[in-house]
Every structure is written in C-alpha cells, then in structure tokens.
N, C-alpha and C positions, 0 to 999 in steps of 0.2 A: 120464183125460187121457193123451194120449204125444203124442211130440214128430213134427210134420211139418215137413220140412226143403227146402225149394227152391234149387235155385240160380237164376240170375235169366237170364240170356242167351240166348237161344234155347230157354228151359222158359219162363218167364213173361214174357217179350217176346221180340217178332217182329222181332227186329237184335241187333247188338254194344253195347248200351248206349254201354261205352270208344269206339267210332269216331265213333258217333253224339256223342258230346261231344265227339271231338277237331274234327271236324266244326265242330259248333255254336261254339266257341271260333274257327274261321277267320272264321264267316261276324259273328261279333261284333268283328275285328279284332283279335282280341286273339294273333295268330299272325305273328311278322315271317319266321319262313323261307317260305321258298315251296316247299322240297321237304316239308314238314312231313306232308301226309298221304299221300305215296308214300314219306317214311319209315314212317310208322304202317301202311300196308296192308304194307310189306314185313313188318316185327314181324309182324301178326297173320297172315300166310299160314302161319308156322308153327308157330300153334296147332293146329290138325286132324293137323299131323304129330308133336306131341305133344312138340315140339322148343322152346317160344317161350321167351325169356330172360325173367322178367318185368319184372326187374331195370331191363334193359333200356329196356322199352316203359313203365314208370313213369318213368324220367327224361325220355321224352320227353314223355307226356302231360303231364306239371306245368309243363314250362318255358314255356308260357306262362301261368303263373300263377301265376310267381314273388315278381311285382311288388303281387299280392292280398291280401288280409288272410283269415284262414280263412273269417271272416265272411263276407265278400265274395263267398267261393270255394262256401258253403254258398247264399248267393242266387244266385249264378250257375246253381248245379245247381237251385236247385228254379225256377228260369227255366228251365232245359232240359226237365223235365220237364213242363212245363205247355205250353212252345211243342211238343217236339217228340217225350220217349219216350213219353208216354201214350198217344199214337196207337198206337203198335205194342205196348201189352200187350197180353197175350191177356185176352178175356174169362172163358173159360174158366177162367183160370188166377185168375183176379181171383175168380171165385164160389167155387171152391175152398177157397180162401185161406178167404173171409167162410164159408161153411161148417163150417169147422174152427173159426173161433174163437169161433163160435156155438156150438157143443157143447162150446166149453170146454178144447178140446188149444192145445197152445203151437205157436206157427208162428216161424221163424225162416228166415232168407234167407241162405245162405251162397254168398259169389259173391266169384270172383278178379279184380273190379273193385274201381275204387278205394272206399275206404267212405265219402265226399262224394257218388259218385253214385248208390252202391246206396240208403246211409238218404233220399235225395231222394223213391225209387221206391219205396221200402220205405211211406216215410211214404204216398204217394199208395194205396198197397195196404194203406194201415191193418196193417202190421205196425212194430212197436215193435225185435226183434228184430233185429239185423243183427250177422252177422260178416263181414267183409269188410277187403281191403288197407290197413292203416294207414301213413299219412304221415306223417314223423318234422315235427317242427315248429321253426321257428328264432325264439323270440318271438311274434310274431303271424302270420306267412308259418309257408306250408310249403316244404321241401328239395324234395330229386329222389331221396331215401332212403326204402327202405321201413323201418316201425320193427317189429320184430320178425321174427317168420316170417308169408311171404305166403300168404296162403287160396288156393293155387292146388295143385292136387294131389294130391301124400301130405301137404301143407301145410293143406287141408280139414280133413283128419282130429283134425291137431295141436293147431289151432285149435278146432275144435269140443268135442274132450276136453277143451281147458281152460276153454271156455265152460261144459260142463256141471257139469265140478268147482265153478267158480264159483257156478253157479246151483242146488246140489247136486243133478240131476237125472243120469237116465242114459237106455239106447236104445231099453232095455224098451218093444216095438212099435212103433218107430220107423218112421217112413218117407221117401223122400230120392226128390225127383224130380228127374232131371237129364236135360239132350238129352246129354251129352258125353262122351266116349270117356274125357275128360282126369280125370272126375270117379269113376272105376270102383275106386279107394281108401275113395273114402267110399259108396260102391254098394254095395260088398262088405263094410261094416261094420252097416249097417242095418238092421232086420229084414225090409224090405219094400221092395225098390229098385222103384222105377218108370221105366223108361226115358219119357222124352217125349221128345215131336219127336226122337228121336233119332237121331243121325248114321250114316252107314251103318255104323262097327264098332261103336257102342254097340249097334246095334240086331242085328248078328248076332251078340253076346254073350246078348243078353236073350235072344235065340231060343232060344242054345243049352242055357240056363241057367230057359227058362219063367219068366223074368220075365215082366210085365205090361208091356205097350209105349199107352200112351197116347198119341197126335195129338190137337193143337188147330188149332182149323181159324182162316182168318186174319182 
C-alpha cells in the first residue's frame, strides 16, 4: 500500500470548485451584495500569482452562509455537487482514484478549498479521506475564521504531516498529483510528484526536473 494524494481544482475537476459555489450560492439567493462575485474573481486572480490572502477570500465565501446551520451548509454542498461540479470532474481522474483503491493504497484529497466542499466531491469520488480548510464554528453556524492552519501551501505540507502522524502512516512511495504552481511544497516532498493539467510554471518546473506531466482531456 502507499499513499496517493490529489488535490482537487484543476487535477480532479475541470473549474475552481470555490467560484463554482460561490456562483451556485447567487443563483440559490442566498447572496444580498451584488458586487459579491467581482469580489470573488478579484481574490482569485491572485492565486496564479501565488499572492491570494486566503484569509481573505474565506470570509467572503461564508458570508452568505452565515445565517445556515452546518447541516444545512453540508446539504447545500452535496446539492452543488450533484446540480453542478460533477459535471466538470475529470473522468480520468475518477478511474484513477477507483483504481488505487482497488489495489488497496490509501487515496486522500488534499485541497485549499473549504472542507464543506471538498468532503461533498470527495464523497461523490468514493474517497473517505479529506484534508482540507477548516471553519471555526459558533454553535451550530460557521464564523468567517479559518480554524487552525489553512491547507493552502507550505500549509499543505503542515496539514498533511499532521494527518499522517495521526493515522500513523508516512510518504514512503507516495505520490501527489497537482495542476498548481502554488502546490510545489508538497511536490517537493513526495516521492513521485505528478504535475497534471498543469499551469504554465508548474509545468516548466516538471520539465526541468523530469517529472511526469499527465493531461486529462475534458
């Protein structure tokens, strides 16, 4: 067994999962600003530049779903998913996944979205596993706080080592498929980094370095 490690945005689906919900949350009503996703595209244009707050773009995506119960907030997502990210998994990335856990290795999804929408996607890709942005909670609602350190990063990395202490597992043959430049922390710790779909500077990293560069096709 060894561990194969995915992140989810642009390697296992074909969009921003995060926009695609904030999205989905206007067209459900549940959004009173109306500059709401020209704030949101602002935030995410400087992700690619390796700049984004995530801080940030977490308070925005929650405020409208401040007034939800987490319950609520967890049907909502697996409503998202069935109306609208499914369509844009890769299939690719879906036989993979069932591939791996037919042989018996541990698959786990590590992604600097919130963890309401990753475990939604996760669940739909029959993976159990998820590390991902945790949301501090006030009773039954969630804040605009992220609770500990965020999976975005060298925050990847932090998370994951404390996942595996947990699960007493380690990297021994590990492999970590990411599209993203932003993910070359945890790239660089793996035994067997796999660039996907990946972005023009992951992808002239991989080259320089003889990674393996995988495409899914759409």
């Amino acid at each position: 067994m060894s561990l194969k490690i995915f992140d989810l945005d642009g390697t296992l689906i074909q969009c921003d999962s995060s926009s695609q919900f904030c999205q989905f949350c206007v067209e459900k009503g549940l959004v009173e600003d109306s500059d709401y996703l020209f704030k949101e595209r602002q935030i995410m244009q400087s992700y690619s530049a390796q700049k984004m707050l995530i801080d940030e773009y977490i308070k925005l995506q929650v405020q409208p779903l401040l007034s939800l119960t987490v319950s609520q907030v967890a049907d909502l997502s697996d409503e998202f998913v069935k109306l609208r990210a499914a369509q844009y998994l890769y299939q690719q990335g879906r036989a993979l996944i069932e591939k791996y856990v037919k042989q018996g290795d541990r698959v786990v999804i590590v992604s600097a979205t919130a963890e309401f929408i990753v475990k939604a996607i996760a669940k739909d890709l029959g993976v159990s596993d998820v590390i991902a942005i945790q949301i501090e909670c006030d009773g039954e609602r969630y804040t605009q706080n992220i609770q500990g350190i965020a999976s975005y990063r060298e925050g990847k990395v932090t998370r994951l080592q404390q996942w595996l202490k947990s699960e007493n597992l380690d990297l021994t043959n590990s492999f970590f498929y990411s599209d993203s430049i932003n993910d070359l922390p945890l790239l660089e710790l793996v035994d067997n980094p796999i660039a996907t779909n990946p972005d023009d500077q992951l992808k002239r990293h991989a080259q320089q370095h003889a990674w393996p560069i995988l495409e899914f096709s759409s």
